[in-house]
C-alpha positions as CSV (number, residue, x, y, z in Angstrom):
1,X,21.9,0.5,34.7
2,X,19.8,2.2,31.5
3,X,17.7,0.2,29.3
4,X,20.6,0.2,26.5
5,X,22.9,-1.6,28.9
6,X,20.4,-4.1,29.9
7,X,19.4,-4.6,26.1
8,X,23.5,-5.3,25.1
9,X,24.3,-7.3,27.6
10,X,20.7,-8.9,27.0
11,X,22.0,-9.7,23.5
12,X,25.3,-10.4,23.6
13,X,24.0,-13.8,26.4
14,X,21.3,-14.8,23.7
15,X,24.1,-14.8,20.5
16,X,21.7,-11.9,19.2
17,X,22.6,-8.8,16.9
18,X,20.3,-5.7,17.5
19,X,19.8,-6.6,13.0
20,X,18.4,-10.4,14.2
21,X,15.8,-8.4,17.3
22,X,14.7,-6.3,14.8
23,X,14.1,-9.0,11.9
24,X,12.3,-10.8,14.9
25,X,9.9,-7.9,15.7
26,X,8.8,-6.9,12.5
27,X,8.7,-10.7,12.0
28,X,6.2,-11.2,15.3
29,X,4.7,-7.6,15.2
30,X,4.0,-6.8,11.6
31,X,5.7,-3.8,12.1
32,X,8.9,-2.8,9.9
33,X,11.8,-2.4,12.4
34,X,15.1,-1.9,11.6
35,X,18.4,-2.0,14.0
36,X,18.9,1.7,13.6
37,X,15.0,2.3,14.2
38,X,15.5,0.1,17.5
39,X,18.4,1.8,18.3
40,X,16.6,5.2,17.8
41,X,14.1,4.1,20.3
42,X,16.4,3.5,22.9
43,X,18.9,6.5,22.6
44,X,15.4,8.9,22.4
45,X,13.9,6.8,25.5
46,X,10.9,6.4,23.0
47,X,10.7,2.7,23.2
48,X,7.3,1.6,24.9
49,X,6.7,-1.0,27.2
50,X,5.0,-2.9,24.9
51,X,8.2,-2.8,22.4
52,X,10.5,-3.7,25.5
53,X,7.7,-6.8,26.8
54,X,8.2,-8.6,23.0
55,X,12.2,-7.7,23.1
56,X,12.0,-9.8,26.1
57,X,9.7,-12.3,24.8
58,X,12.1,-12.6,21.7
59,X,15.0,-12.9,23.7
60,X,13.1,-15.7,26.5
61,X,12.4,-13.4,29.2
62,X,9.8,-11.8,31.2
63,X,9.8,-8.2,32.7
64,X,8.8,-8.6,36.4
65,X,8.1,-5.7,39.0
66,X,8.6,-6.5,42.3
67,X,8.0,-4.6,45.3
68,X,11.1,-3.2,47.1
């Protein structure tokens, strides 16, 4: 499953709209993000890591990596 699967489905659990995660970003980052900006990011596969560890922070989550 890609990153913009994980991201909707992501949202649509937490009640968020990809407007709200960006209003939260710029809001915690300081950084102007808008949804098409975020959505930009994604399509691209520009988003970094740091971008996807606050999207989870935002949405309550934590990005793991665990050994197969």
């Amino acid at each position: 499953m890609d990153i913009k699967t994980q991201l909707k489905i992501l949202l649509t659990l937490k009640h968020i709209s990809m407007e709200q995660l960006a209003k939260e970003m710029t809001s915690k980052l300081g950084t102007t993000y808008t949804a098409a900006k975020l959505y930009g990011k994604i399509n691209r596969d520009t988003i970094s890591f740091t971008e996807c560890q606050n999207i989870a922070d935002i949405l309550g989550y934590k990005i793991e990596f665990l050994e197969k």
